[in-house]
N, C-alpha and C positions, 0 to 999 in steps of 0.2 A: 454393226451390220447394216448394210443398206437395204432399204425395204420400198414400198411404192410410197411415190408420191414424195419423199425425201429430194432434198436439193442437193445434187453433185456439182463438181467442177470436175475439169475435159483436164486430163493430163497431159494429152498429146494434139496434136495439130489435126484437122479433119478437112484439109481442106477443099475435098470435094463435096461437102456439104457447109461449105466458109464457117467453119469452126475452127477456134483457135485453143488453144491450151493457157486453159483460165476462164474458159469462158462458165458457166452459171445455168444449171438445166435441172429438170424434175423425173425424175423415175415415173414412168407409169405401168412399164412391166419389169415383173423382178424374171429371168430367167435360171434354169435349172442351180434354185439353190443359193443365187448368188454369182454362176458363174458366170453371168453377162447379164444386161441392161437394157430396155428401153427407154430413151432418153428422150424428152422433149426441150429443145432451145426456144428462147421466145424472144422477143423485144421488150425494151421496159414498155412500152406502149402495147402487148397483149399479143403481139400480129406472130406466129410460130414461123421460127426463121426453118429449121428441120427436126425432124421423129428420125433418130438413128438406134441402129440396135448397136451397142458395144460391150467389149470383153469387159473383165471387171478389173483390169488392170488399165483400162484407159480412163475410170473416173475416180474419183474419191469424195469421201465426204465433205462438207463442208464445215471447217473446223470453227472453233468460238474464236468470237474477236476479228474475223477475215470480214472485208467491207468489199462489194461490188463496186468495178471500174465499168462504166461504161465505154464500147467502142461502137463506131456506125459498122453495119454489113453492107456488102453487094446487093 
């Protein structure tokens, strides 16, 4: 169960907010239950690329042994 503050990965492409699927973000609101997300993306350097709300079908947990790929944004 995903809860706040928890790190997800983007299932799906987002890309009016230059989100990609895979990319690496933190819950800060959990919505009714679990059925959607506030999601924060960041930079490894701190700087919040976008705060999106999404269904809970578009993220997932972050499972053992999955290592961050870095890519540059817009």
């Amino acid at each position: 169960m995903i809860k706040e503050l928890d790190p997800v990965v983007l299932t799906e492409n987002l890309p009016d907010e230059g989100l990609e699927a895979g990319d690496v973000g933190w819950v800060v609101m959990v919505h009714g239950e679990g059925a959607g997300f506030e999601v924060e993306f960041l930079t490894l350097a701190g700087e919040t690329v976008s705060v999106v709300t999404v269904a809970d079908r578009s993220v997932r947990p972050v499972a053992p042994k999955e290592i961050a790929h870095a890519r540059k944004v817009a």
